[in-house]
C-alpha positions as CSV (number, residue, x, y, z in Angstrom):
1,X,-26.1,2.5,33.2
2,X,-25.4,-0.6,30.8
3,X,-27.9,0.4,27.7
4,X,-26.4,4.1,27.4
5,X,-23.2,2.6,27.1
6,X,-24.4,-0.2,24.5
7,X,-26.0,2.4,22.5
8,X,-23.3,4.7,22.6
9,X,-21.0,1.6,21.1
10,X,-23.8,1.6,18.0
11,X,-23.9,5.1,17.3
12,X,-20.0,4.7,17.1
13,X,-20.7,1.2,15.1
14,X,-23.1,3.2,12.2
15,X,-20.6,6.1,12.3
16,X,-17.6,4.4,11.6
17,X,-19.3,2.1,9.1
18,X,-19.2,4.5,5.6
19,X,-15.6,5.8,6.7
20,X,-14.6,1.5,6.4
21,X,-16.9,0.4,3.9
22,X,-18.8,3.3,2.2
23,X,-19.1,4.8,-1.1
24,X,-15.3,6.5,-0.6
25,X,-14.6,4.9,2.3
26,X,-11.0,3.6,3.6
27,X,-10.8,-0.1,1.8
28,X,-12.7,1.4,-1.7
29,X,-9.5,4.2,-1.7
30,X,-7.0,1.6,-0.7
31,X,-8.6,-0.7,-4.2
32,X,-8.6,2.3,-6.0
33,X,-4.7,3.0,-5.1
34,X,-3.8,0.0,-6.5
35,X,-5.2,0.4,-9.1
36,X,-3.5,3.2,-9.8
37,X,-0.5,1.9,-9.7
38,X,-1.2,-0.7,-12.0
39,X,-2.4,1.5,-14.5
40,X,0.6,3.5,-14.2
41,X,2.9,0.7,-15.0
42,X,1.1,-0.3,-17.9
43,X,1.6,3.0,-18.8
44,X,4.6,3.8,-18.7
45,X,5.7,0.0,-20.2
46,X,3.7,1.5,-23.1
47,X,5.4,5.0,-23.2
48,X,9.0,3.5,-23.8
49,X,7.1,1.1,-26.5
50,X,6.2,4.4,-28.1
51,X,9.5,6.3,-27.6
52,X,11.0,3.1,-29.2
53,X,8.2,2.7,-32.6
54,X,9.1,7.1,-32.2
55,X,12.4,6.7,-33.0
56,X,12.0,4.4,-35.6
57,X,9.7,6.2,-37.2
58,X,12.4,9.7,-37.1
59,X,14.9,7.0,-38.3
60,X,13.4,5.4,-41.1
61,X,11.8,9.3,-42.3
62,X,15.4,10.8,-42.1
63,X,17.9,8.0,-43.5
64,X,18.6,5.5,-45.5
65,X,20.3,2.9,-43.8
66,X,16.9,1.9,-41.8
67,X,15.3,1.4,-44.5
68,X,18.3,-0.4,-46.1
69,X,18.2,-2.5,-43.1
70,X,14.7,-3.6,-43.3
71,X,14.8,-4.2,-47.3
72,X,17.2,-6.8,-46.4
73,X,16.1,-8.6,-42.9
74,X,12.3,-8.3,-43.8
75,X,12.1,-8.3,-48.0
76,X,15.2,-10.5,-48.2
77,X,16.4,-7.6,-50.6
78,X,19.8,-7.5,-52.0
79,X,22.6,-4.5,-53.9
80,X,23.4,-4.4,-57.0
81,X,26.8,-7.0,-57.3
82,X,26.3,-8.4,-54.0
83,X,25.8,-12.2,-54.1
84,X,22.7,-13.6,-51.3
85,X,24.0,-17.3,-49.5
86,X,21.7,-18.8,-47.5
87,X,22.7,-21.7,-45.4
88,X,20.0,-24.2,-44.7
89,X,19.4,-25.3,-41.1
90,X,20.1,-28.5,-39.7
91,X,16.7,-30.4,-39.2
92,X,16.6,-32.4,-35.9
């Protein structure tokens, strides 16, 4: 009566063995879920990136005060009749 029992306990063993540890077993979908969700946060961290780089794009295609703005802050660009100061920084 003991070795029917102890064989029935290994066929259950080598059943439940692929639905833990297979190919698509349990732990493989639980990795693959999280890995999902990481993706998906990079993902959306880089959709508002592009919405942002979008928008300036529209902004700097449509008007002039973007591109203005930039002349200035990035070229050091200046108006006609307007005079540049630059104040030196304190060294430590």
């Amino acid at each position: 009566m003991k070795w029917p029992t102890g064989v029935l306990v290994v066929l259950i063993a080598l059943l439940q063995y692929p639905l833990w540890f297979g190919k698509g077993g349990w732990l493989k979908g639980r990795e693959m879920e999280r890995q999902l969700q990481a993706q998906r946060e990079v993902n959306q961290k880089l959709e508002v990136r592009n919405a942002a780089l979008d928008a300036e794009v529209r902004d700097l295609k449509t008007g002039y005060e973007a591109i203005e703005e930039r002349a200035r802050f990035e070229l050091g660009l200046i108006k006609d009749g307007e005079v540049f100061v630059q104040v030196p920084q304190k060294q430590p």
